[in-house]
C-alpha positions as CSV (number, residue, x, y, z in Angstrom):
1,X,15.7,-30.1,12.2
2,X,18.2,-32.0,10.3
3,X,21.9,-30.9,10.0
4,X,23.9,-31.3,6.7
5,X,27.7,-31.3,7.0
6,X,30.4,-31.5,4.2
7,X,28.2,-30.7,1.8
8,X,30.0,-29.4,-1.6
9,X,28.1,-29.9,-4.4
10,X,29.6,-28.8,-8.1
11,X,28.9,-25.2,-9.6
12,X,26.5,-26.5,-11.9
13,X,24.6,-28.6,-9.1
14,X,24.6,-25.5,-7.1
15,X,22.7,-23.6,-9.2
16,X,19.9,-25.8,-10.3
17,X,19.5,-26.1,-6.7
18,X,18.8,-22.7,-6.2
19,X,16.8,-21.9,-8.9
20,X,14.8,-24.9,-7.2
21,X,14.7,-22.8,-3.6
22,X,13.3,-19.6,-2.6
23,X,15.3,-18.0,0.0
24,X,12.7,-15.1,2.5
25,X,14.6,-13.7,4.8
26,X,12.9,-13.4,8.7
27,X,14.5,-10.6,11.2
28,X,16.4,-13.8,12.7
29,X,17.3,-15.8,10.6
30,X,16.5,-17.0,6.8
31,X,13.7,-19.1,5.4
32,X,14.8,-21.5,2.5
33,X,11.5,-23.0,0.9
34,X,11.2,-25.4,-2.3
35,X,9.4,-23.5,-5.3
36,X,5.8,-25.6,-6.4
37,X,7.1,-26.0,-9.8
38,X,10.3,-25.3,-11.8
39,X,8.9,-24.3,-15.2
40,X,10.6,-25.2,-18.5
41,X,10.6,-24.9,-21.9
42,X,8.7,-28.3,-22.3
43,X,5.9,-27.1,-19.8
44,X,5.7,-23.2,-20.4
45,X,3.0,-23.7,-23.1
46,X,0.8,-25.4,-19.9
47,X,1.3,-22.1,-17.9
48,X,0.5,-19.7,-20.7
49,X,-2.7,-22.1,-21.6
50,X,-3.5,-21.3,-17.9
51,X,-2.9,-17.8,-17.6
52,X,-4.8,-14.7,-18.8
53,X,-1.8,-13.1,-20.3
54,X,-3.3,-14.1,-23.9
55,X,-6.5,-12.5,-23.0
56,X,-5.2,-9.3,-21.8
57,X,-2.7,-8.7,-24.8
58,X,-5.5,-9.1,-27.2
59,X,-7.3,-6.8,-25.4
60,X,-4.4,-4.1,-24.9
61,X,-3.7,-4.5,-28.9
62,X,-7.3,-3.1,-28.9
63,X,-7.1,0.0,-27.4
64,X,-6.4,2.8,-29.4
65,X,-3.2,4.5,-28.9
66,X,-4.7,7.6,-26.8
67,X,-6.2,4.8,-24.7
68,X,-2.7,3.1,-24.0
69,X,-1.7,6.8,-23.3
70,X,-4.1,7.0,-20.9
71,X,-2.8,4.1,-19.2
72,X,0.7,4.9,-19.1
73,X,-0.2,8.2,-17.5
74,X,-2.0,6.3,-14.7
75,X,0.9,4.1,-14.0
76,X,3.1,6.8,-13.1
77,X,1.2,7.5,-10.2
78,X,1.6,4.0,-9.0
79,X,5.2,3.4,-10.2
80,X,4.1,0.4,-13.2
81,X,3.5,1.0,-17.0
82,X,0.8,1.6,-18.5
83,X,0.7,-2.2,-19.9
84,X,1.7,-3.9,-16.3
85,X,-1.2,-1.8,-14.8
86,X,-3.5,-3.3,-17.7
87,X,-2.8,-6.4,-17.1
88,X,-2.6,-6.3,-13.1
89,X,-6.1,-4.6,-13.4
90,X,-7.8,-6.8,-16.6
91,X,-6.4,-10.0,-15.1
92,X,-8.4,-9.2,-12.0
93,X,-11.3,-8.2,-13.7
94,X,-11.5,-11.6,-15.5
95,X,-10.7,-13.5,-12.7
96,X,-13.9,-12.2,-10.6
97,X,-15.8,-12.4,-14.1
98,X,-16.9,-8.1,-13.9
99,X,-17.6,-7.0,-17.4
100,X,-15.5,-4.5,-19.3
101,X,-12.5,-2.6,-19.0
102,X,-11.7,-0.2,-16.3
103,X,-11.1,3.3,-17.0
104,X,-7.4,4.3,-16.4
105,X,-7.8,6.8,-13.2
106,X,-5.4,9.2,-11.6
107,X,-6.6,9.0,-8.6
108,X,-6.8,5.4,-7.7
109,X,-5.2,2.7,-9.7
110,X,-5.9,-1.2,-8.8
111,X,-7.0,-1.7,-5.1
112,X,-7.9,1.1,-3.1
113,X,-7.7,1.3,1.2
114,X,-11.8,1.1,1.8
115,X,-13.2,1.7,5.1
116,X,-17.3,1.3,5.7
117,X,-18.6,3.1,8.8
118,X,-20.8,2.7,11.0
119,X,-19.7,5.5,13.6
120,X,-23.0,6.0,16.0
121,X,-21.6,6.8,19.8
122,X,-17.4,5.5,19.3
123,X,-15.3,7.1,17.3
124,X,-13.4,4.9,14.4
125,X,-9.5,5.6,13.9
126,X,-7.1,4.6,11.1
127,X,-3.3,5.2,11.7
128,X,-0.1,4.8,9.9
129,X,3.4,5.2,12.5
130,X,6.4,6.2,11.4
131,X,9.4,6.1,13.9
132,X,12.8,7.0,13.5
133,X,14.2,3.3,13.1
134,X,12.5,-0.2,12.4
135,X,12.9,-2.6,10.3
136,X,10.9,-2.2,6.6
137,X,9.9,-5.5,4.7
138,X,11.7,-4.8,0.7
139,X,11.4,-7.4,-1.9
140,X,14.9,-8.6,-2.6
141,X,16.7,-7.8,-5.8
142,X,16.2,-9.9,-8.5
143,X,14.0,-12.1,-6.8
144,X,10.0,-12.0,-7.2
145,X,8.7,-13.3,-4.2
146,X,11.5,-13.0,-1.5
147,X,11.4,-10.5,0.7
148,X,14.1,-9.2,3.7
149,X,13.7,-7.0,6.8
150,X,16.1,-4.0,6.3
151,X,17.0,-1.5,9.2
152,X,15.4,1.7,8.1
153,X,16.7,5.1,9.7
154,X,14.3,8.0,9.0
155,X,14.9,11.0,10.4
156,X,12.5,13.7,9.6
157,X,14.3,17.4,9.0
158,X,12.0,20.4,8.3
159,X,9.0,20.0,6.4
160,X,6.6,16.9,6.1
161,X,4.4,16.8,3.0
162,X,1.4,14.5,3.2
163,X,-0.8,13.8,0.4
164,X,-3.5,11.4,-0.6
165,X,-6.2,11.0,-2.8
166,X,-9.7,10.0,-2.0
167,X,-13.2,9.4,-2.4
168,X,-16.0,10.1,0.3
169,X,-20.1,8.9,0.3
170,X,-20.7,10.0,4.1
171,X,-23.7,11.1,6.2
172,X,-23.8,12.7,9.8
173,X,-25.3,10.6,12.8
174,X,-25.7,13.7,14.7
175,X,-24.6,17.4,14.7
176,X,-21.4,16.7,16.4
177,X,-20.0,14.6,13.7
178,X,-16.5,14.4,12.8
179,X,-14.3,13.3,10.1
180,X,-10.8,14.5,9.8
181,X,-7.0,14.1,9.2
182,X,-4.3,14.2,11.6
183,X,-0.9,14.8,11.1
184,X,0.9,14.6,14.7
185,X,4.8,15.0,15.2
186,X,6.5,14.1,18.5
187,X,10.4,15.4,19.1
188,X,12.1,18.1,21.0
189,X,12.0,22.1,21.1
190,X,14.7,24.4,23.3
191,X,16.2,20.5,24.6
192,X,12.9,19.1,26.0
193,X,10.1,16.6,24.8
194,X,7.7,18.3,22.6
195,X,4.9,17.7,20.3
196,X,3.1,19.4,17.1
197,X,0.0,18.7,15.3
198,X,-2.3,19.6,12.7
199,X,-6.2,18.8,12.3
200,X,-7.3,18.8,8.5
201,X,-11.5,18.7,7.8
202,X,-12.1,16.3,4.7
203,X,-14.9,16.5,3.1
204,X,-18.2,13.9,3.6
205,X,-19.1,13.8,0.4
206,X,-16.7,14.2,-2.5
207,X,-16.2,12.3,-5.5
208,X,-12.2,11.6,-6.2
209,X,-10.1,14.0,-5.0
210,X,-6.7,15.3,-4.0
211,X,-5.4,16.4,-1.0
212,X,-2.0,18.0,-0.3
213,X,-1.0,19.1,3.1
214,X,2.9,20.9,3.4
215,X,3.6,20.9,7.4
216,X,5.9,22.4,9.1
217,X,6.3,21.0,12.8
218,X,7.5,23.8,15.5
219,X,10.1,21.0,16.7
220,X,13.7,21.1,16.7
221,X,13.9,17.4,16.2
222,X,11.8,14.7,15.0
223,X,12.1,11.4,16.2
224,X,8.4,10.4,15.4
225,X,5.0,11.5,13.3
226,X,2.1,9.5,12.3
227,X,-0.7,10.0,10.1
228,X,-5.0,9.7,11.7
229,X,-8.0,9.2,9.6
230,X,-10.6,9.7,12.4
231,X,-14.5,9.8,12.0
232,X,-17.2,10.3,14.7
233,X,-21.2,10.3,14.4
234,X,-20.9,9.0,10.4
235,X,-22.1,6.5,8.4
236,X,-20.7,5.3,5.0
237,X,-18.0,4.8,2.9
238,X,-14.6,6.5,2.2
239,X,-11.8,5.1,0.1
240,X,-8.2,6.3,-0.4
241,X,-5.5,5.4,-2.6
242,X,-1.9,7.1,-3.8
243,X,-0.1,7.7,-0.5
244,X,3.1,10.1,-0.5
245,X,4.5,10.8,3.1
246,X,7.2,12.4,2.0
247,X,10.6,14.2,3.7
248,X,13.9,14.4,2.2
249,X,12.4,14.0,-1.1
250,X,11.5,10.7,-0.6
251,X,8.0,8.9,-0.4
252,X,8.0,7.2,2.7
253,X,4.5,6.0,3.1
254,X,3.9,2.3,4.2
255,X,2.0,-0.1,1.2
256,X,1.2,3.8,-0.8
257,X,-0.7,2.0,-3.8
258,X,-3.1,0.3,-1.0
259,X,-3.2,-2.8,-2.7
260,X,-2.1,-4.8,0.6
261,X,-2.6,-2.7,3.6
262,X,-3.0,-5.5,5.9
263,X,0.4,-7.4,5.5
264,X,3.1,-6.9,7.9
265,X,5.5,-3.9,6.3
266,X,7.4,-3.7,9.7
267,X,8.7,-4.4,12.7
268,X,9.2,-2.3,15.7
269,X,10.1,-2.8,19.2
270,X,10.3,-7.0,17.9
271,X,6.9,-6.8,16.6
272,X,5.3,-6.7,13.3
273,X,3.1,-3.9,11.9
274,X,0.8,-3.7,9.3
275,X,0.6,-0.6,7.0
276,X,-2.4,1.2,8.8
277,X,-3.6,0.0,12.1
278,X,-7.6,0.5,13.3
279,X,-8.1,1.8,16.8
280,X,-11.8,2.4,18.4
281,X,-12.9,-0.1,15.8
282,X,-16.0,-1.6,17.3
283,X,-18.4,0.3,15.2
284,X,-16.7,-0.3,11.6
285,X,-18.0,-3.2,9.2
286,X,-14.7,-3.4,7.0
287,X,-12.0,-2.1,6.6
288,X,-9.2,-3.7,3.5
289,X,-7.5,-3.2,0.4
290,X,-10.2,-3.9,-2.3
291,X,-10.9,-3.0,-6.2
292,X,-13.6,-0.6,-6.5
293,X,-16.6,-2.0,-8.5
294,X,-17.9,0.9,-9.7
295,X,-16.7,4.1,-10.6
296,X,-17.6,7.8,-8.7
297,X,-18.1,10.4,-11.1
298,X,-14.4,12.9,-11.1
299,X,-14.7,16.2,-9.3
């Protein structure tokens, strides 16, 4: 790679040159790319002819204001407004030519974490780790699309609250079937290594739901905890959305809106992790963040 040296451009030079360049930041070292195109006043009419954003506003402006309501109330579970989750949700809608306009939902909002089984003799895990220091992936102030890797420290004290929404269309394989939750906490009690869990039945069939589990881990310390989806002898589908892993009053969950769940979010031990990782996945047909085409009646 080519070295510059004495370079010293003028104030003004220096910042059209970075609002050319998008800086995303690696755990080593920083990435400095060129942006595609550096849109101005003379070419923002091409971007807007190209966008939906036209579409969707007309269509906002015609939704009555108890329908707007309804997607503001939405958006506060998924931290947007009720016109940014509009848009995020027409837009897609348009783009992948599906008729209509969703329903706002309190239970899932955009892209939900869908898994389709296929569990016949091998069991079918889904995780999500949390330990007590890694590095997180965070979108960089003021910046859209540049990210850095920030040293997390999260120390767990006293109770963990896990909670989820989801949806469930099941059957049993055979009479030994499974399908649970797992919330599993590894520390220390009276100064030696310890460990505490708790197994949670969810339901095979259900139509969107919420679940909301307060645990309280017999540890003195916690220095790790993870949360297990795990399903034996089913067949099916099960979606979740609306993650909220929280301690300290703080949500700590990894990707909790689901609408990316297979992008690195972290790095431990120098290696990156996704949000949730499958184990014992040689049964399951898919597993991904996708936008539910049709709607389950509410419980």
């Amino acid at each position: 790679m080519a070295k510059v040296i004495d370079f010293d451009p003028s104030v003004e030079a220096k910042e059209a040159m970075l609002r050319s360049l998008r800086v995303e930041m690696r755990p080593d070292d920083a990435v400095i790319n060129k942006k595609d195109i550096i849109w101005r006043k003379r070419n923002l009419i091409e971007i807007t002819d190209l966008s939906m954003l036209n579409q969707c506003a007309a269509l906002w402006h015609s939704l009555s204001s108890g329908e707007r309501a309804n997607w503001d109330t939405a958006a506060a579970y998924c931290a947007l407004t009720g016109w940014e989750l509009f848009l995020q949700d027409t837009s897609y809608r348009l783009l992948n030519n599906l008729l209509g306009i969703a329903a706002p939902n309190i239970h899932h909002q955009y892209k939900v974490m869908e898994c389709v089984l296929n569990c016949t003799d091998e069991y079918f895990s889904i995780y999500q780790k949390h330990y007590s220091n890694y590095k997180l992936r965070e979108l960089i102030p003021g910046q859209k699309k540049a990210y850095a890797w920030n040293e997390i420290n999260e120390q767990v004290v006293g109770s963990l609250i896990v909670e989820f929404n989801y949806f469930s269309d099941l059957e049993e394989l055979d009479i030994d079937y499974e399908f649970y939750a797992i919330i599993h906490c590894i520390g220390t009690k009276d100064g030696s290594l310890a460990q505490d869990f708790i197994f949670i039945d969810l339901d095979l069939k259900t139509a969107w739901k919420s679940f909301f589990q307060l645990f309280i881990p017999d540890l003195d310390t916690i220095t790790f905890y993870q949360i297990i989806f795990s399903a034996y002898h089913v067949s099916g589908v099960v979606m979740f959305d609306n993650f909220n892993f929280e301690h300290d009053s703080q949500n700590w969950a990894f990707d909790f809106n689901c609408d990316s769940i297979r992008s690195d979010r972290y790095i431990f031990n120098n290696k990156y992790w996704p949000a949730w990782i499958v184990d014992y996945a040689y049964t399951y047909i898919s597993f991904d963040s996708v936008y539910p085409t049709y709607e389950p009646e509410e419980e």
